[in-house]
C-alpha positions in Angstrom: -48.7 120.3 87.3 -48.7 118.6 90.7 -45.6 119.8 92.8 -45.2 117.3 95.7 -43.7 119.0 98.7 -41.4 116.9 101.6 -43.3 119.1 104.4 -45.4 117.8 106.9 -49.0 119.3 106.5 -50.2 121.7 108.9 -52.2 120.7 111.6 -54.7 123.3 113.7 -57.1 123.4 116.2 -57.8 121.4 118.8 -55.1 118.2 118.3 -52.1 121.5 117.7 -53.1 122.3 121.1 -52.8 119.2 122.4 -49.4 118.3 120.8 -48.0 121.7 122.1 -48.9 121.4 125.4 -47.0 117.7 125.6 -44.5 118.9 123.9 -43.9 122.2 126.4 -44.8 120.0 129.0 -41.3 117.5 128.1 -39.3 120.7 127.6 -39.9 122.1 130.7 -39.7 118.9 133.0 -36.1 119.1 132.5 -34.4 120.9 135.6 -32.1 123.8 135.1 -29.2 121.7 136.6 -29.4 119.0 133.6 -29.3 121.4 131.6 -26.5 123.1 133.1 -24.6 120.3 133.2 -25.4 119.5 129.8 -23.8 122.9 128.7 -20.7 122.1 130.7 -20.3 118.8 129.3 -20.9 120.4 126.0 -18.6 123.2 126.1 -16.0 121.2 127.6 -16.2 118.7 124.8 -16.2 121.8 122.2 -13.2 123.6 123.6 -10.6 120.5 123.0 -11.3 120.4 119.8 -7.9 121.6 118.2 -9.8 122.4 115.1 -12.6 124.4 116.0 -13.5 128.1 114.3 -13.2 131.2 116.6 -11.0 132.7 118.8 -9.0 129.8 120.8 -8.9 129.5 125.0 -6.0 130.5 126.0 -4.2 128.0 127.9 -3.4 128.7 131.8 0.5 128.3 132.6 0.2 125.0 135.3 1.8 126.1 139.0 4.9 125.1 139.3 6.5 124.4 142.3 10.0 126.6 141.4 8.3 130.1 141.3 11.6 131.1 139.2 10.2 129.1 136.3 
């Protein structure tokens, strides 16, 4: 019985070093501000969703201009 599997095969030595090391070397190229910004852009995007799961932001009251109000 041949059981055909979707993964890719393994790959070692030399050449799993070599794709490792590119890979690590594109990951890290990335400055810490794109990725900051990235987070921002993500989280901002994530917290006006109406529907999302979890605990909801609570919503700052806007200054108003009468302090009565």
């Amino acid at each position: 019985m041949n059981h055909a599997t979707t993964y890719p095969e393994c790959i070692e030595g030399p050449e799993a070093l070599q794709r490792f090391n590119c890979v690590m070397k594109a990951l890290l190229s990335v400055p810490h501000s794109t990725l900051a910004r990235r987070e921002r852009a993500y989280k901002k995007k994530s917290l006006a969703n109406p529907n999302r799961r979890g605990p909801k932001r609570k919503v700052n009251p806007s200054a108003s201009p009468d302090p009565a109000a």
